[in-house]
C-alpha positions as CSV (number, residue, x, y, z in Angstrom):
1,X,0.0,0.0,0.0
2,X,1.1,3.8,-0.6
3,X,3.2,5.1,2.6
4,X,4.9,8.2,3.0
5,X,7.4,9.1,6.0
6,X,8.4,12.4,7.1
7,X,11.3,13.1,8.8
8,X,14.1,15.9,9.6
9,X,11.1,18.4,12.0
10,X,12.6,19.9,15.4
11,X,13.1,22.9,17.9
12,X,14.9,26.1,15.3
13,X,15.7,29.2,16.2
14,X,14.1,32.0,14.3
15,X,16.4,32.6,11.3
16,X,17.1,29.3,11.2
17,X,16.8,26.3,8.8
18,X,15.4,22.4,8.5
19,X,15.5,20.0,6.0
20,X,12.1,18.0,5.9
21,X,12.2,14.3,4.1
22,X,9.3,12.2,2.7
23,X,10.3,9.2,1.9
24,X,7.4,7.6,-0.4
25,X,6.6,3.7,-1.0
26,X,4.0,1.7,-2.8
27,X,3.7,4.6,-5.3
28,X,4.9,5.2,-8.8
29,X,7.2,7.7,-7.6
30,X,8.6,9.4,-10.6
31,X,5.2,10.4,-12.1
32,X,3.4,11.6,-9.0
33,X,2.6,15.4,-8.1
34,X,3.6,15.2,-4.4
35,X,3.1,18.7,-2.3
36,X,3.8,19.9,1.7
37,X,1.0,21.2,3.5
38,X,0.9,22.5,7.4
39,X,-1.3,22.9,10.1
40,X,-0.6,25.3,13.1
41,X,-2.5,25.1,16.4
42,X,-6.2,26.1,16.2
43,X,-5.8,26.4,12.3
44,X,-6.8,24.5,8.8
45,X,-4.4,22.8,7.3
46,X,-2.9,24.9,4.8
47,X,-1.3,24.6,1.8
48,X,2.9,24.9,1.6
49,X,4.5,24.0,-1.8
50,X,3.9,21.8,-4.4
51,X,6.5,19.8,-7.4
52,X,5.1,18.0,-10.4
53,X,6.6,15.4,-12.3
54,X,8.6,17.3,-14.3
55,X,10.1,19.2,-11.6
56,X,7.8,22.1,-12.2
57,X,7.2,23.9,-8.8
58,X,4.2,26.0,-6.9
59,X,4.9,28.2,-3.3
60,X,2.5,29.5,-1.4
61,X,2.9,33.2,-0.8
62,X,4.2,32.9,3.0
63,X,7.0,30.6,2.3
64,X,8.0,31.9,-1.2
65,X,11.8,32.8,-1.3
66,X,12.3,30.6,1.8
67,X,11.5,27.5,1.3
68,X,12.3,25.0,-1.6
69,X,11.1,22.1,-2.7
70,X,12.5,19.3,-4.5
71,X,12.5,15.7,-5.5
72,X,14.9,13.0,-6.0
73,X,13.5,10.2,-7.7
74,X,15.9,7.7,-7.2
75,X,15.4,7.5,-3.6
76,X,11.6,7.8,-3.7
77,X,12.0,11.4,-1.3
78,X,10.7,14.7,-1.4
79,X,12.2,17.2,0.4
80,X,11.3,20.3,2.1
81,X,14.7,23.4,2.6
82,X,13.2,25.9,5.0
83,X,15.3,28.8,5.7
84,X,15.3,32.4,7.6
85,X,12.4,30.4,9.7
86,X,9.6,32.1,11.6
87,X,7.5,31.6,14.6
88,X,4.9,31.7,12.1
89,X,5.8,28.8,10.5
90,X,5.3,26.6,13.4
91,X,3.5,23.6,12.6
92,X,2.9,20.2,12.0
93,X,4.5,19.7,8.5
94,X,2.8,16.9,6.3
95,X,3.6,15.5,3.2
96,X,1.3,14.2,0.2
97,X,0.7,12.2,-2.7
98,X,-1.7,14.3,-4.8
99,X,-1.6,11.2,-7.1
100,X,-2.9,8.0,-4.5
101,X,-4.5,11.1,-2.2
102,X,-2.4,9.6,0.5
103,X,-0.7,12.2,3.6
104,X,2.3,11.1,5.8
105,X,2.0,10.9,9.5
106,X,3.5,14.7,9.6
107,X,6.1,16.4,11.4
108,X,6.2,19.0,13.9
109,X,8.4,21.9,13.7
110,X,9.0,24.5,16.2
111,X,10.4,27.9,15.6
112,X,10.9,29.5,19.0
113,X,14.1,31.6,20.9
């Protein structure tokens, strides 16, 4: 069946940088539009960043110019770069398969002094 595994969330400092993984299996990796979403305390779930097949890429409007994501095919992973983190940006981070509509377990990350 289609499981994805995130991995990489913790305590940052504002300023500072993660690296979330989602490590996908069951799927057809390659061809799948796989995206990060979040959800913060008391909020929806909201949309992060999104990368097509083809390596094509969509941002949401909070994270634009500090975050990237990308894919690596070979090893099945997505991957999440945050940088010059906010307190904002705390939140559970989940990953999905828009293809098989299948999320991760998420993971939560923490941006506090």
């Amino acid at each position: 069946q289609v499981q994805l595994v995130e991995s990489g969330g913790g305590l940052v400092q504002p300023g500072g940088s993660l690296r979330l993984s989602c490590a996908a299996s069951g799927t057809i990796f390659s061809i799948d539009t796989m995206g990060w979403f979040r959800q913060a305390p008391g909020k929806q779930r909201e949309f992060v960043a999104q990368i097509y097949s083809d390596g094509d890429r969509n941002y949401a409007d909070s994270v634009k110019g500090r975050f990237t994501i990308s894919r690596d095919n070979a090893k099945n992973t997505m991957y999440l770069q945050m940088t010059s983190l906010k307190a904002d940006d705390t939140a559970v981070y989940y990953c999905k398969s828009l293809g098989y509509n299948t999320w991760g377990q998420g993971t939560q990350v923490t941006v506090s002094s």
